[in-house]
C-alpha positions in Angstrom: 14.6 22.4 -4.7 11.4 19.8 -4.5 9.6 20.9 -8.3 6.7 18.9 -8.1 4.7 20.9 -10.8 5.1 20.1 -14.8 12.0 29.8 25.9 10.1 33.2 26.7 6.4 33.6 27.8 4.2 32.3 24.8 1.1 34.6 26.8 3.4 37.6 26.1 4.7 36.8 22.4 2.8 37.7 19.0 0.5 35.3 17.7 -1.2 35.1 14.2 -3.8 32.9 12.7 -4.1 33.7 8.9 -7.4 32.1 7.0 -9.8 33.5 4.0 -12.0 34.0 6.2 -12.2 34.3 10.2 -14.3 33.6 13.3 -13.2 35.2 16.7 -12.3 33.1 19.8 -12.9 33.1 23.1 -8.8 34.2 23.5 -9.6 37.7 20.9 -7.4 36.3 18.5 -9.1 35.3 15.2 -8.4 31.3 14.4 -9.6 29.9 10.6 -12.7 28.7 10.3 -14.8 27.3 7.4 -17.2 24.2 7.5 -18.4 22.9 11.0 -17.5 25.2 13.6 -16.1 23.4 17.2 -17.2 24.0 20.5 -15.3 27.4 22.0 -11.7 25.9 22.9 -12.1 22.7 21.5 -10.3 22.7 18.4 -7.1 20.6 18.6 -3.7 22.8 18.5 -5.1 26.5 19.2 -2.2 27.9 21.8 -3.5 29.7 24.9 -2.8 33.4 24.3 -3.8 36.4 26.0 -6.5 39.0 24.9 -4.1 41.4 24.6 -2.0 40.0 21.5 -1.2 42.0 18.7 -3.7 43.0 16.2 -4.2 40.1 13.2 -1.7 41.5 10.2 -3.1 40.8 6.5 -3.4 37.1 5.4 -0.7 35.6 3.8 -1.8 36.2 0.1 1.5 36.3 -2.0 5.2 34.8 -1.1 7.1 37.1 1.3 10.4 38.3 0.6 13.5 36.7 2.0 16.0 39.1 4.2 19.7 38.9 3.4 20.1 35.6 2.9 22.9 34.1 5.6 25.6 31.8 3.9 23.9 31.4 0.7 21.2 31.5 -2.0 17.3 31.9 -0.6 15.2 29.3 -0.2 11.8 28.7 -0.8 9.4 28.1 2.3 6.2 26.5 2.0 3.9 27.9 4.8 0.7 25.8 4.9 -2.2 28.7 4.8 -5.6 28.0 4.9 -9.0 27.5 6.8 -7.6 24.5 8.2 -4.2 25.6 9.1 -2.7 29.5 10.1 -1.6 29.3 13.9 1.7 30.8 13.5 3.9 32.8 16.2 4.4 36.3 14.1 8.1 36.1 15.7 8.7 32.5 13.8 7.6 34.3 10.7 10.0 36.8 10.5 12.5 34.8 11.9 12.2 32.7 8.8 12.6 35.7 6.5 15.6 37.0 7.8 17.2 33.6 7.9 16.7 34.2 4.2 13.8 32.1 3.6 10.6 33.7 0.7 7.7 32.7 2.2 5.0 30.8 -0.1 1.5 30.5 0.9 -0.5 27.1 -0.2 -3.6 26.3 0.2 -4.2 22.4 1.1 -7.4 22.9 0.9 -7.4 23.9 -2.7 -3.7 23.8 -4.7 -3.6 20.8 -6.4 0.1 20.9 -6.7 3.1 21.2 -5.0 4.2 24.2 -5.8 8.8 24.4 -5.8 9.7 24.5 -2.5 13.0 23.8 -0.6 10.8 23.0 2.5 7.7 23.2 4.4 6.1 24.6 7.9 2.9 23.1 8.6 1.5 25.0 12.0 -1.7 24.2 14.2 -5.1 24.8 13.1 -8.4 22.9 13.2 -7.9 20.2 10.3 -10.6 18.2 11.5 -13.2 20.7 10.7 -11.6 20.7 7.1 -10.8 16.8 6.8 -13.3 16.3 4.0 -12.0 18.7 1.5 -8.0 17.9 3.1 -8.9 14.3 1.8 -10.6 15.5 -1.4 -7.3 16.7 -2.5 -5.3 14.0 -2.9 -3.2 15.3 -5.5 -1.8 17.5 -2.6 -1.6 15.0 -0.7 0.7 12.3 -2.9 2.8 15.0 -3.8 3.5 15.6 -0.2 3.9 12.3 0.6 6.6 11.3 -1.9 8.2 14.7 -2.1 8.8 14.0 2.1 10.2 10.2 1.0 12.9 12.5 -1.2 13.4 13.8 1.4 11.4 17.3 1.7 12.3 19.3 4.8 8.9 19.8 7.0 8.4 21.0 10.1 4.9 20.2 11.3 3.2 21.3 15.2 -0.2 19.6 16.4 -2.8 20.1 13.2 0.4 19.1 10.9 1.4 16.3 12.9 -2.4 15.2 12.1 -2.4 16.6 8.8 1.2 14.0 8.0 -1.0 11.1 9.8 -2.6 8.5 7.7 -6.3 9.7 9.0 -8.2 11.9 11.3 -11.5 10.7 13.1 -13.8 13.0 14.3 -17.5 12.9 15.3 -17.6 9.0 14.3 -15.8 9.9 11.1 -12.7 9.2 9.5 -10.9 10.9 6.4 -7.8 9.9 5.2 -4.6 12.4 5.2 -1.0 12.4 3.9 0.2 9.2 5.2 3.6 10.3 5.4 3.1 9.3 9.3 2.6 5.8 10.9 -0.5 6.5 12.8 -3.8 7.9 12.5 -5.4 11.2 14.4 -8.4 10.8 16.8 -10.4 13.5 18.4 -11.4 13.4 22.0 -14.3 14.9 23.7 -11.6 16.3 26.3 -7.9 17.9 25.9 -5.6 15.3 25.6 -2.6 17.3 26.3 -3.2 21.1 28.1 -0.9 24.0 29.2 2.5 24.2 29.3 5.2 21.7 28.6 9.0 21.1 29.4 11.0 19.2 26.7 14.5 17.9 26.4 16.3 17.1 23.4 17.2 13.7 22.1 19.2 14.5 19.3 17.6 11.6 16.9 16.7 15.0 14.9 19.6 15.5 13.1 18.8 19.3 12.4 18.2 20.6 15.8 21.0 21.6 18.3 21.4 19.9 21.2 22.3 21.4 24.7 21.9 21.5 28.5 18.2 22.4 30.0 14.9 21.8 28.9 13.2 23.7 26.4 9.3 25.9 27.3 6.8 24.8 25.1 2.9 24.7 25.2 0.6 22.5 23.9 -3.4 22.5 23.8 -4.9 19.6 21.7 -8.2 17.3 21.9 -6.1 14.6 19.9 -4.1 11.3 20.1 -2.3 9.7 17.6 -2.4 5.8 17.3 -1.4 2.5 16.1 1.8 3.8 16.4 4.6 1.3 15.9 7.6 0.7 17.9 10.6 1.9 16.6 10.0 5.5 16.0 12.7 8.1 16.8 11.2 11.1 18.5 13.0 14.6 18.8 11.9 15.3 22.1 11.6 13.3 26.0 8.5 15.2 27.6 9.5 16.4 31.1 5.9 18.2 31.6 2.8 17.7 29.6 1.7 15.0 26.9 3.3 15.4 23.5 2.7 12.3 21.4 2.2 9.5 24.7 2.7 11.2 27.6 6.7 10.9 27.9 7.7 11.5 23.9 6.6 13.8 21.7 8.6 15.1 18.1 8.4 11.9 15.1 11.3 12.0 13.5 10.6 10.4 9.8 13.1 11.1 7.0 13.2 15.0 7.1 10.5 15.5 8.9 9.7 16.7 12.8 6.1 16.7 13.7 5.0 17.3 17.4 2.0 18.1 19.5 3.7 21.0 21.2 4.3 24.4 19.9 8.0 25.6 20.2 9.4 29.5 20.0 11.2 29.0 16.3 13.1 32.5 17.2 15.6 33.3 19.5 18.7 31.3 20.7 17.0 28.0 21.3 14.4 28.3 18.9 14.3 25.8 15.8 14.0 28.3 13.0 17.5 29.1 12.1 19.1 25.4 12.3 15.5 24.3 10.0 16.6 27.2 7.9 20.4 25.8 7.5 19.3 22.3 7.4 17.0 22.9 4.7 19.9 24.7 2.8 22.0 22.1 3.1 19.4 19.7 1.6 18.6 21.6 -1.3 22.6 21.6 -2.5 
């Protein structure tokens, strides 16, 4: 454990955004909100879904219990859960428990330690809005950073992938971020990547299953990352859409997969129970 203190239709699937507090959106689903508010559909990883999604359960408050635990002890889960993160797919969620995974809530915004966790989901969100008091805690944010150079499990979609960057600009600003990623997040005045997306499976991420097809995803972000160096290993080859640069899309850095595009975590394909059994392994 990392102690750091003393393939279906996403329109038809569940969607939740937790948050303290909430704004509604153009889709009728509630996103977070605190701080400046973007323009309607402009924030960087929100996932188009219908009007008719399910109602918004209770935020995230204290750790959920793990289900029956498969093949051995429970894990902890850090679920990032704040104004500037909560896009998750209700489905993933419980997916997650009854792999046998408890739930923990943090606040990046506010926890100034990371609290004993076997590994970490970071979803979308609007981080941008919150950069200023994401870069404001940086004891957060060195504690992430070297507890994913040990080797932290994380899985990270669109605001995390910023959020692991070394910075986010926005609005002719720049804050600095986690660092744990080689290249720095900058908003665009248009979507960078829109709609749905096709991805096939490199297998440079050691956790995720291989196999024939390609895999449904969306994506809906006004963001590119940059200064990218060659080299990196990427979990995915984009068949339709943008991901990272318009034919990749997945960084692959020590433990950790970070990607523009939001994937289905349950089900047969989905990357919740082989994160579950990879993170296992790693805490042994």
């Amino acid at each position: 454990m990392f102690l750091t203190a003393p393939r279906t239709s996403y329109v038809s699937s569940r969607f939740v955004a937790f948050s303290v507090t909430t704004r509604e959106r153009p889709s009728g689903l509630n996103a977070p909100s605190a701080g400046p508010t973007p323009q309607p559909e402009s924030g960087p990883c929100a996932p188009a879904i219908a009007a008719s999604a399910a109602p918004l359960p209770a935020p995230l408050a204290e750790p959920v219990p793990a289900g029956a635990p498969r093949g051995g002890a429970r894990l902890r889960v850090g679920i990032a859960r704040d104004a500037a993160f909560g896009f998750y797919y209700a489905d993933d969620l419980e997916a997650l428990a009854e792999a046998g995974a408890e739930l923990v809530p943090i606040d990046t915004l506010r926890a100034e330690r990371l609290p004993a966790i076997d590994a970490l989901v970071i979803g979308g969100g609007f981080p941008e809005t919150q950069m200023r008091a994401l870069e404001a805690n940086e004891g957060l944010r060195r504690e992430l950073a070297s507890a994913i150079e040990a080797g932290l499990p994380v899985y990270a979609e669109c605001g995390g992938l910023m959020y692991l960057a070394r910075s986010i600009s926005w609005q002719g600003e720049s804050a600095r971020m986690v660092g744990a990623l080689p290249g720095d997040a900058v908003m665009h005045a248009r979507p960078v990547g829109r709609g749905y997306a096709r991805l096939e499976g490199t297998l440079d991420a050691s956790w995720l299953p291989g196999g024939e097809g390609e895999i449904a995803a969306h994506e809906f972000h006004y963001a590119s990352l940059e200064n990218l160096p060659q080299g990196l290993r990427y979990a995915y080859r984009v068949a339709r859409g943008h991901g990272v640069d318009g034919a990749r899309d997945g960084i692959v850095h020590r433990n950790v997969l970070a990607s523009f595009c939001h994937l289905r975590g349950a089900g047969e394909r989905g990357w919740v129970a082989p994160f579950v059994e990879f993170a296992r392994r790693s805490a042994t």
